[in-house]
C-alpha positions in Angstrom: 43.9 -23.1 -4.4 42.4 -19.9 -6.2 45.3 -17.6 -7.6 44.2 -14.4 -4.9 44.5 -16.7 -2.5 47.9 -17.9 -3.0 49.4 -14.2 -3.1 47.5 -13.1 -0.4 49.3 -16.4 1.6 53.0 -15.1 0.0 52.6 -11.7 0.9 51.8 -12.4 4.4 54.9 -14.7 4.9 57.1 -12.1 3.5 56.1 -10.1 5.9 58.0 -12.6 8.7 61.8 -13.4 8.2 61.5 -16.9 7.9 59.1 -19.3 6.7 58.7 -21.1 9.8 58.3 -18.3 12.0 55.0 -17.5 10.1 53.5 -20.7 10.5 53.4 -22.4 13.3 53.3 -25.6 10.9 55.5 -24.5 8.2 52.4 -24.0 6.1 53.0 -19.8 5.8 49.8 -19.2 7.9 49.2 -18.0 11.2 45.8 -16.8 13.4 42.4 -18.2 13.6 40.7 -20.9 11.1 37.7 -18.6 9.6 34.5 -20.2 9.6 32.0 -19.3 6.9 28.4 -20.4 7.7 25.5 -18.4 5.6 26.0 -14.9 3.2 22.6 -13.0 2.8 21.5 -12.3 0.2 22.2 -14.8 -1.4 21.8 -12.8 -4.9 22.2 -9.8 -6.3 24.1 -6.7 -8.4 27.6 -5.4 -8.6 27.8 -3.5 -5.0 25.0 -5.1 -2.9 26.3 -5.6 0.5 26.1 -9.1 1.9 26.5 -10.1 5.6 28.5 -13.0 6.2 27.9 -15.2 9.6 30.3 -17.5 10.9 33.0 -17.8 13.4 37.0 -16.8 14.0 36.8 -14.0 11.9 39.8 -11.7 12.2 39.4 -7.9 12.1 41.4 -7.0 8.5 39.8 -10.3 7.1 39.5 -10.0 2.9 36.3 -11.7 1.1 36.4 -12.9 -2.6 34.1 -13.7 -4.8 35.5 -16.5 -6.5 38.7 -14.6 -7.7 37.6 -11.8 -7.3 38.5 -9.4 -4.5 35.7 -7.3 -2.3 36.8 -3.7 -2.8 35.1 -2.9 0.9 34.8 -5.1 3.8 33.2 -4.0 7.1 34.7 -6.2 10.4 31.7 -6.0 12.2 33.1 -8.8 15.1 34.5 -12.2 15.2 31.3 -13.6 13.7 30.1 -10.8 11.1 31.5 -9.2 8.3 30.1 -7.0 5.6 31.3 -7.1 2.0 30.3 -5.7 -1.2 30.2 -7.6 -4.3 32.6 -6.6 -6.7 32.7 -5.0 -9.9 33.2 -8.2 -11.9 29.3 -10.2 -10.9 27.7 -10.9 -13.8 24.3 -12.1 -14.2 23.7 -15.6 -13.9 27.0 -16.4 -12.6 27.2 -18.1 -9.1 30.3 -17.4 -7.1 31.8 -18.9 -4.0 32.4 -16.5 -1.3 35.7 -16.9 0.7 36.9 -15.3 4.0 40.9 -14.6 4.5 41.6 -13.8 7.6 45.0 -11.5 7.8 47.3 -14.3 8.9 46.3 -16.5 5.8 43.6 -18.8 7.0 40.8 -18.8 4.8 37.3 -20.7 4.0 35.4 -20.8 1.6 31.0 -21.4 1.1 30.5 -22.6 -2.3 27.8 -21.6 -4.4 26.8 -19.0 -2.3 25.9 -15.7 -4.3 24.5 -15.1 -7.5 24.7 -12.3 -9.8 21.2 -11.1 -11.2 19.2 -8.5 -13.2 17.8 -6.0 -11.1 13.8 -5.4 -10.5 11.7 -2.4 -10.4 8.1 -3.3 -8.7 6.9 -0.3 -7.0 7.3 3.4 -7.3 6.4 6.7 -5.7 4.7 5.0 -2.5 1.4 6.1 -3.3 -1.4 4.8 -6.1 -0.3 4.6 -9.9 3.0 6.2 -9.7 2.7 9.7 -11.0 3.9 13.5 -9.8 5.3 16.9 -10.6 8.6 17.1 -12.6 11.4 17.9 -9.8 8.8 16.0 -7.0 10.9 13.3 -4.9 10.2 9.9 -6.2 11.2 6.3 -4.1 11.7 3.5 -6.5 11.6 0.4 -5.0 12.9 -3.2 -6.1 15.7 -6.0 -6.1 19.0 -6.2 -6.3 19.8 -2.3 -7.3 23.0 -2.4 -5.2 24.0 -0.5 -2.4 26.8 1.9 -3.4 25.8 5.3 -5.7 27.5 5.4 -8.9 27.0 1.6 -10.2 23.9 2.2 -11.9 21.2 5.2 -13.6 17.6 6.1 -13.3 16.2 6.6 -16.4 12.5 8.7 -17.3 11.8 9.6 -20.8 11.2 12.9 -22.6 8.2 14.8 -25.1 10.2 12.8 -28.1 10.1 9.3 -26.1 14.1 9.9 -25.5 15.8 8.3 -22.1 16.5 11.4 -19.5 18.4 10.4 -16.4 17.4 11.2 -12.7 19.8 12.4 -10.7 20.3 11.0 -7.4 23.2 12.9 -5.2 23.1 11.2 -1.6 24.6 8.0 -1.1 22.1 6.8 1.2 19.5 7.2 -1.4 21.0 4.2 -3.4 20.2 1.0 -1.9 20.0 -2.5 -2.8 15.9 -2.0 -2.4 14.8 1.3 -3.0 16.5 4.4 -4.7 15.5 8.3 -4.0 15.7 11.0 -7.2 13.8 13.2 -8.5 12.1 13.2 -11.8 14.0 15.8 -14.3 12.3 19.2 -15.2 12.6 17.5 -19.3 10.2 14.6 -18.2 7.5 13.5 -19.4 4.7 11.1 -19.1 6.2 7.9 -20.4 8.5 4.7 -19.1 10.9 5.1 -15.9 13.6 2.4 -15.2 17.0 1.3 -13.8 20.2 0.2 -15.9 22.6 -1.2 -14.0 25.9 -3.5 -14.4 24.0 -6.8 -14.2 21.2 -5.5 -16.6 18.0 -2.8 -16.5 14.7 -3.8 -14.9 10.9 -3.4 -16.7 10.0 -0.2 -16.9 7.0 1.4 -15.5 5.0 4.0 -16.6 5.4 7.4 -14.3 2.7 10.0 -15.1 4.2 13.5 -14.5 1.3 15.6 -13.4 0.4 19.0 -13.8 0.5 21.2 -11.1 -3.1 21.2 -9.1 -4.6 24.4 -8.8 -6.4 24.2 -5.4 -6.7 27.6 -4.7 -10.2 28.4 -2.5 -10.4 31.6 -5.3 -10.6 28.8 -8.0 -11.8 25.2 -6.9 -15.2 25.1 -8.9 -16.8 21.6 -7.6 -19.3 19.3 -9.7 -21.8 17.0 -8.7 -21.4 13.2 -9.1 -23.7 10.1 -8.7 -24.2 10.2 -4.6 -22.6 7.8 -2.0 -25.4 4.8 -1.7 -26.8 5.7 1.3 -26.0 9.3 3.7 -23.2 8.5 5.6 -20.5 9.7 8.0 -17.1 8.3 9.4 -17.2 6.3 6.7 -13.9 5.1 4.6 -13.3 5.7 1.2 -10.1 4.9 -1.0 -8.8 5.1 -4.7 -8.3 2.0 -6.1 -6.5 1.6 -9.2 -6.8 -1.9 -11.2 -4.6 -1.7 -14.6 -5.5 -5.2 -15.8 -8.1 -7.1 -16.7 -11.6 -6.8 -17.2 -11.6 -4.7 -13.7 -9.2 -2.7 -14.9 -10.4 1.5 -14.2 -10.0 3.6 -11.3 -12.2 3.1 -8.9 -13.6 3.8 -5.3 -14.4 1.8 -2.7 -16.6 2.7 0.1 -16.6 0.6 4.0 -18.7 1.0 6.3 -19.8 4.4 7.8 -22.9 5.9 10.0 -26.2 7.0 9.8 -27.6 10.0 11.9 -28.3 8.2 14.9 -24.6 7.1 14.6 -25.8 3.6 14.5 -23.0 2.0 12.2 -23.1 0.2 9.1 -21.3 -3.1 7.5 -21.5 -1.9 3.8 -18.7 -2.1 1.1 -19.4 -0.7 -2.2 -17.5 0.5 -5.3 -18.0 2.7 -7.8 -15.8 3.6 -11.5 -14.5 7.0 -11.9 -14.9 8.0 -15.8 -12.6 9.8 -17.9 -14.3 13.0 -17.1 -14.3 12.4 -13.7 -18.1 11.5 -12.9 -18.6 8.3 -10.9 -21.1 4.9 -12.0 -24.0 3.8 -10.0 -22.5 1.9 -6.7 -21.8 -1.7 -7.4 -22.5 -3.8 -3.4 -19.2 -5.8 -2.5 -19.2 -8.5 0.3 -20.0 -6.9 3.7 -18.1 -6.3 6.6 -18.2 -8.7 9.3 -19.4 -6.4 11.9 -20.5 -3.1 11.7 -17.9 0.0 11.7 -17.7 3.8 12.1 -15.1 6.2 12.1 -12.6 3.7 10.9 -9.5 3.9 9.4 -9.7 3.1 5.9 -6.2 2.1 3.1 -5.7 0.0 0.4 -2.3 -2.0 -0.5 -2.1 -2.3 -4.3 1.0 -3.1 -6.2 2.0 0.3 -6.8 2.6 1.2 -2.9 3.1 -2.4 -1.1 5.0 -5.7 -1.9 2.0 -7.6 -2.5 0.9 -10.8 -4.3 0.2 -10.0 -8.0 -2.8 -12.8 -8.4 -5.0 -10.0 -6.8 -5.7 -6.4 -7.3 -4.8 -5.5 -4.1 -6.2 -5.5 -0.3 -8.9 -3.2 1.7 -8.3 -2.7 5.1 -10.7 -1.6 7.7 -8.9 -0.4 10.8 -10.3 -0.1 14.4 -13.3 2.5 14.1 -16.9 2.1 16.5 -19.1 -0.6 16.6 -23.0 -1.4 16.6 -22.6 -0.6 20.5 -20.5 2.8 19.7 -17.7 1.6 21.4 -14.1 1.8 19.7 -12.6 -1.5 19.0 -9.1 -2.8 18.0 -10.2 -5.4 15.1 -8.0 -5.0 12.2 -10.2 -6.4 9.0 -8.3 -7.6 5.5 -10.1 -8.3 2.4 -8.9 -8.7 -1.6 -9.6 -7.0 -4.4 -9.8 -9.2 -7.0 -8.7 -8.5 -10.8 -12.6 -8.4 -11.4 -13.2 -5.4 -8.9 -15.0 -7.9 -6.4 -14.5 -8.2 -3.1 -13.1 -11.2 -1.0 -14.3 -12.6 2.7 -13.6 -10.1 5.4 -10.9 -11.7 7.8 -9.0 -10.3 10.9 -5.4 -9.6 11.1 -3.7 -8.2 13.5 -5.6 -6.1 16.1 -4.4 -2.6 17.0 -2.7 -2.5 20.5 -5.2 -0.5 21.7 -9.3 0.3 20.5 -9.0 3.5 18.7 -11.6 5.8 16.6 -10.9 8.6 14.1 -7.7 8.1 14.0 -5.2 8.9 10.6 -4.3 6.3 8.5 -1.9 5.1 5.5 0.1 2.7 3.9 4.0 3.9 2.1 6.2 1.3 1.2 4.3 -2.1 2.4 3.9 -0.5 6.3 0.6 0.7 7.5 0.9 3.5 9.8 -1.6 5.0 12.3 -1.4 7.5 14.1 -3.5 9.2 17.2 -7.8 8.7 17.2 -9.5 8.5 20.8 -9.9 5.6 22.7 -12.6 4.8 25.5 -14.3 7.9 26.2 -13.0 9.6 23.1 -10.2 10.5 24.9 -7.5 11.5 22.5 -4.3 9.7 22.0 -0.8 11.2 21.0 0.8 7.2 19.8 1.9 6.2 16.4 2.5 2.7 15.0 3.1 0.9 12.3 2.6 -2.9 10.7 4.1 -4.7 7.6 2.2 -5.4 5.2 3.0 -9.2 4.3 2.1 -10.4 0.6 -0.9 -12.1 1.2 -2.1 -8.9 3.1 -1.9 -10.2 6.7 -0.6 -7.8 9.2 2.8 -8.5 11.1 3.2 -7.0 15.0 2.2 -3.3 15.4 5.3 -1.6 16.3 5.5 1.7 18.2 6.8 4.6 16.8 7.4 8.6 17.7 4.5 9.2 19.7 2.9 13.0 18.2 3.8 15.7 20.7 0.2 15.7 22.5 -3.0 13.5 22.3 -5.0 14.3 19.4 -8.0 12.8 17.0 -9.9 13.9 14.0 -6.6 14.6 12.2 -5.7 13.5 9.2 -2.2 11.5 8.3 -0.6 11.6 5.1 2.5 10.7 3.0 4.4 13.3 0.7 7.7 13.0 -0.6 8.5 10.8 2.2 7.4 12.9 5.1 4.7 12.3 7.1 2.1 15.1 8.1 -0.5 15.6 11.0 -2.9 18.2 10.0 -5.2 20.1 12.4 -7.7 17.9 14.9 -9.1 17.9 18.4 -7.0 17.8 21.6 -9.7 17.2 23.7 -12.6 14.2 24.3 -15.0 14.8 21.8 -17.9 12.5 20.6 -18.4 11.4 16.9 -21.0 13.2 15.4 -20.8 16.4 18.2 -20.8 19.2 15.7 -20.9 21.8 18.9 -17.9 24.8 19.3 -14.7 23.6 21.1 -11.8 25.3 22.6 -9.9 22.8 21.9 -9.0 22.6 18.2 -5.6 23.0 17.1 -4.7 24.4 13.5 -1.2 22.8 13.8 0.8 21.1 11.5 3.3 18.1 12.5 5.8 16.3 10.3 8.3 13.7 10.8 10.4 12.2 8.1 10.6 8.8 7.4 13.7 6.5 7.1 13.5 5.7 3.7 15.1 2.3 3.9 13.5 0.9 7.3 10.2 3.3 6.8 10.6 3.9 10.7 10.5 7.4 12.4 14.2 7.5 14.0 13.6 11.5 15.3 13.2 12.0 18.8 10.1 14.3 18.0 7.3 15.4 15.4 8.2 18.9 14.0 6.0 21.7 14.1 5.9 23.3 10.9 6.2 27.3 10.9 2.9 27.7 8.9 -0.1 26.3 10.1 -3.5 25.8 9.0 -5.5 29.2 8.2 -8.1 28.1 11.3 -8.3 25.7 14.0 -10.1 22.5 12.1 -11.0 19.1 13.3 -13.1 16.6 11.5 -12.0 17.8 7.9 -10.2 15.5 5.2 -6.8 16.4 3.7 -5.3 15.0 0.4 -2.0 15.0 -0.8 -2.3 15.1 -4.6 -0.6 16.8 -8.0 2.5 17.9 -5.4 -0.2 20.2 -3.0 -2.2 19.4 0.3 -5.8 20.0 -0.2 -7.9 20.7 3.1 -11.8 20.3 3.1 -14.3 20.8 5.3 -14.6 20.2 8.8 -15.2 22.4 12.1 -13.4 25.2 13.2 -12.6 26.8 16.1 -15.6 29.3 16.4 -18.0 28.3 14.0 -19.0 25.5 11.7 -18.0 24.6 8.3 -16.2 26.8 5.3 -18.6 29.0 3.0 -18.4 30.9 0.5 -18.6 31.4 -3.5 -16.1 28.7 -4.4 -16.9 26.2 -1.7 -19.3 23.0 -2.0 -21.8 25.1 -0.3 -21.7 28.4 -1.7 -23.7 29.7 -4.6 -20.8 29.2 -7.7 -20.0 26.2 -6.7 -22.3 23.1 -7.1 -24.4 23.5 -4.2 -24.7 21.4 -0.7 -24.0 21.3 2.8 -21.1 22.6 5.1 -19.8 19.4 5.9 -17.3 17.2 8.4 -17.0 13.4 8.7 -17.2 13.0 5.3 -14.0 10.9 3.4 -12.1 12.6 0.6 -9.6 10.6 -2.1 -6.6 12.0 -4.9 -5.9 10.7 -7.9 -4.7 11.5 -11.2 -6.5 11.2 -14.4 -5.3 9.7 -17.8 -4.7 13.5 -19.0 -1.8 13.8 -16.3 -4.4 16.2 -14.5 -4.9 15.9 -10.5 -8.3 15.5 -9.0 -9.9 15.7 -5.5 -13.2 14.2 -4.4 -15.5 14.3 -1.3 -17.7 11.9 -0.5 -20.8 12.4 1.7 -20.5 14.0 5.4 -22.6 15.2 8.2 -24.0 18.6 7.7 -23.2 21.2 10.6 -26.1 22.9 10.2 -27.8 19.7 11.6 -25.8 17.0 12.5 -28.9 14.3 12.8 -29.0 14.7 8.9 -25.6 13.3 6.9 -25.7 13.6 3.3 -24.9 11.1 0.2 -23.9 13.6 -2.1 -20.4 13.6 -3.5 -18.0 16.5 -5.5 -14.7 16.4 -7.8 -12.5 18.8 -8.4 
C-alpha cells in the first residue's frame, strides 16, 4: 500500500471509537468500493485537469497521483470526478491515478497519466501570427495546464531579451489555448511558453505597425490584374513558410463574368516584397462552377491541421452554372509546392446559401447569413470543425444575427466576431440598382475562447456604425484596424474621391462592389490591404480584372 494511502486509512479510523466500529470487517474502512475505469487525458503538465469515469465514487473522494496528493478535486457524481495534477508531474514520468473515497476505500488505474513538455502550434487565429504591441493574442497547444500561475508567456525585446505577457484572468489559461497580450517592449522576434514540465518551440510573432487606413491617406497602386474580369469571386492569403513554395501568396476560386454565368477557375499568384503580385499561375479547377461563394483557407497558423501540406482551400456554397445557390462544401490542399490538390466535398451546408460571410479561428469555420432561394436573406450562423486532414465535421447552429441579412462581411478580431453593413432585403447578384434596404450596422458577438462557440443570447449592436448604409463591399481586419472598401450604398453607388481607387490621386479605376479583398503583413512588420477585381457600378455588365494594394 502507497504511504498517502495508509494515513489517509488511519485518520479516518480515528475518527470512530473503535476499530471495529469503522469497518464493518475490521479492515478500518467503511462506504462504497471506488471503481476507476478511464482518466482523460491521459497526459499532460502540472495543473491540467483530468476527468476520471468510473463507478461508487463518494462525494469528498481524494485522487493521487502515485504518492502524490491532488490539491483540487471536483465531485461531479458517483461516476465523475475532476482532478488536477499536482505540482510534483514531471516529464516523462507515468503515474497511477488512485481514487479514495472518504471512508477509505480506494482503487487505483495504473499507468494512467503522463507528465509531458508542453506544445505551442498555433497562434493569433489568423495567418502568420503577427499584431500590434498590447493587441490580444490566443496561443494555442498541448498540455499548458489549466490553473493561472504554473507557467509564463514569453515574447522577446529590440535586444533579442525574453519579455513576459501578462495574462490576468484565470479562464484565459487553459490546458489548450492561453489569452495575453503582447507587452508594449515587444518586438518582432520568438514567442513561447515555460512551464513546470518544460517550454515549448517558439514561434516567431511579427508585431506590426499600426495601419494607417485613413480615406485622407490610403494612396492605392496598381498590380498585375486578376486573370480574367470577375465578380463574387473568392480570394485568400496564403502563407507557405517552407519549401520551395514557400512566399505569400493568393489564391483566386471561382467567380463570374458579366452575364453572371460562373466560372470553375483556381489560380494563384506570389505577393513580392514590395507588394506587387506575379503573373497568375492555373491550379486544378473546381468541380463545378461557383459564384458568390464563400472562400477561407486552414493553414497551420489558424487550424490544427496536418503538417505534410500547406494547408486547405475551401469553397463554400456560392451559385452555380444554373444561378441557383447550392449547399456543396468543396476541400482541396495546398501542397508545400503551391499546387493545388483534387477538389472533393465535405460536408454540405444545412441549407444552399450565396454571399454569405465566411472564416475560419481556431480549427472552426464559421458562416454566417447570405440568401437562399430567391436571394432571400438569412439571419443563421453556424459553424464546422475543421478535422486534420481538412474534412468538415457536422455544421452546428449557433446565435442566429438579429435579422436576415447578405452581402455582409464576417470577420475575426481579438476574438470577437463582427458583421459589417449588407442587405436586409432579396437582392440579386450583380443588381447594382438603389435599395432601401441597406443597413450601415455593425454586430459583434464574442467568442468562447475555449469551445469557439457563441454562448450570448444575442449579437450586439455596436454604438458606431458604418459612415453609410453599404452592401456588397469587403472588410479586412488587418495591423489591429477594420478596413471597409467599396461597395453600394444607400443612395448612390460606389465611394469617390481623391484618395479612393477611382479618384484622380489615387491609381485610377472603377467604383467597384463584388470584388474580394485580403490582409496581410509584410516582412517589414508593415500591414497591407488588397482588392481584387469587382463589378463596376457605373455598368454592372462590365467587371473588371484590375487589382490595388495598399
Amino acid at each position: 500500500m502507497h504511504r498517502w494511502r495508509s494515513l489517509i486509512a488511519s485518520a479516518t479510523c480515528a475518527l470512530v471509537v473503535t476499530v471495529m466500529a469503522c469497518g464493518d470487517d475490521g479492515s478500518g474502512v467503511t462506504g462504497a468500493q471506488p471503481d476507476v475505469l478511464s482518466v482523460a487525458p491521459d497526459s499532460g503538465n502540472v495543473g491540467t485537469m483530468i476527468e476520471i469515469l468510473g463507478s461508487n465514487f463518494d462525494d469528498g473522494a481524494g485522487v493521487a497521483f502515485d504518492d502524490w496528493i491532488a490539491d483540487s478535486v471536483i465531485f461531479i457524481d458517483g461516476t465523475t470526478l475532476l482532478a488536477f495534477a499536482p505540482d510534483s508531474v514531471k516529464p516523462d514520468v507515468i503515474y497511477d491515478v488512485t481514487v479514495v473515497n472518504p471512508g477509505g476505500k480506494w482503487d487505483e488505474l495504473a499507468d494512467a497519466y503522463k507528465g509531458v513538455a508542453p506544445a505551442l502550434l498555433i497562434m493569433n487565429g489568423v495567418s502568420k501570427p503577427a499584431g500590434n504591441n498590447g493587441s490580444t493574442v490566443i496561443l494555442e497547444g498541448k498540455s499548458f495546464g489549466d490553473l493561472l500561475g504554473k507557467g509564463q508567456v514569453f515574447f522577446t525585446d529590440d535586444a533579442g531579451l525574453p519579455v513576459e505577457a501578462a495574462v490576468v484572468m484565470p479562464d484565459n489559461w487553459t490546458n489548450d489555448f492561453i489569452v495575453t497580450t503582447v507587452p508594449n517592449s515587444a518586438a518582432t522576434g520568438p514567442a513561447w511558453v515555460e512551464t513546470p514540465t518544460g517550454a515549448t518551440d517558439s514561434i516567431t510573432f511579427t508585431v506590426t505597425q499600426s495601419a494607417t487606413f485613413s480615406p485622407s491617406l490610403i494612396l492605392w497602386t496598381e498590380t498585375e490584374p486578376l486573370p480574367d474580369p470577375s465578380q463574387g469571386h473568392g480570394a485568400v492569403f496564403f502563407p507557405i513558410d517552407e519549401g520551395a513554395g514557400a512566399g505569400n501568396l493568393v489564391y483566386i476560386t471561382g467567380g463570374a463574368d458579366g452575364s453572371l454565368a460562373s466560372r470553375t477557375t483556381v489560380a494563384y499568384s506570389e505577393i513580392d516584397a514590395g507588394g506587387n503580385f506575379s503573373t497568375y499561375t492555373n491550379a486544378t479547377a473546381l468541380p463545378e462552377a461557383r459564384a458568390f461563394h464563400g472562400a477561407t483557407a486552414a493553414t497551420p497558423f489558424n487550424a490544427l491541421i496536418d503538417t505534410l501540406v500547406a494547408g486547405y482551400l475551401f469553397v463554400i456554397g456560392g451559385i452555380d452554372d444554373s444561378g441557383a445557390p447550392t449547399n456543396t462544401v468543396y476541400k482541396a490542399t495546398v501542397e508545400v509546392d503551391r499546387s493545388v490538390g483534387t477538389w472533393s466535398a465535405t460536408t454540405a451546408l444545412p441549407v444552399s446559401l450565396h454571399s454569405m460571410g465566411a472564416m475560419i479561428f481556431r480549427s472552426w469555420l464559421y458562416v454566417a447569413g447570405g440568401s437562399s432561394v430567391g436571394d432571400a436573406p438569412r439571419p443563421e450562423v453556424y459553424r464546422a470543425y475543421i478535422n486534420p486532414d481538412g474534412t468538415l465535421g457536422d455544421w452546428e447552429s449557433q446565435t442566429s444575427l438579429p435579422y436576415a441579412r447578405t452581402y455582409a462581411p464576417l470577420i475575426q478580431l481579438a476574438g470577437v466576431l463582427y458583421v459589417l453593413g449588407g442587405e436586409t432585403g432579396a437582392v440579386a447578384p450583380g443588381d447594382n440598382s438603389l435599395t432601401t434596404t441597406r443597413t450601415s450596422d455593425i454586430h459583434y458577438h464574442r467568442l468562447d475562447l475555449r469551445t469557439g462557440e457563441l454562448q450570448e443570447m444575442s449579437w450586439s449592436a455596436n454604438p458606431g456604425s458604418l459612415i453609410k448604409a453599404v452592401s456588397k463591399h469587403s472588410a479586412v481586419a488587418v495591423g489591429g484596424t477594420i478596413l471597409v472598401s467599396g461597395g453600394l450604398y444607400g443612395g448612390a453607388g460606389g465611394a469617390t474621391g481623391s484618395h479612393t481607387i477611382a479618384g484622380s490621386s489615387g491609381a485610377g479605376g472603377v467604383p467597384f462592389f463584388h470584388h474580394a479583398a485580403i490582409g496581410y503583413v509584410d516582412a517589414a512588420d508593415v500591414a497591407h490591404v488588397v482588392i481584387l477585381g469587382g463589378n463596376n457600378v457605373g455598368d454592372a455588365a462590365a467587371p473588371v480584372a484590375n487589382t490595388y494594394f495598399y
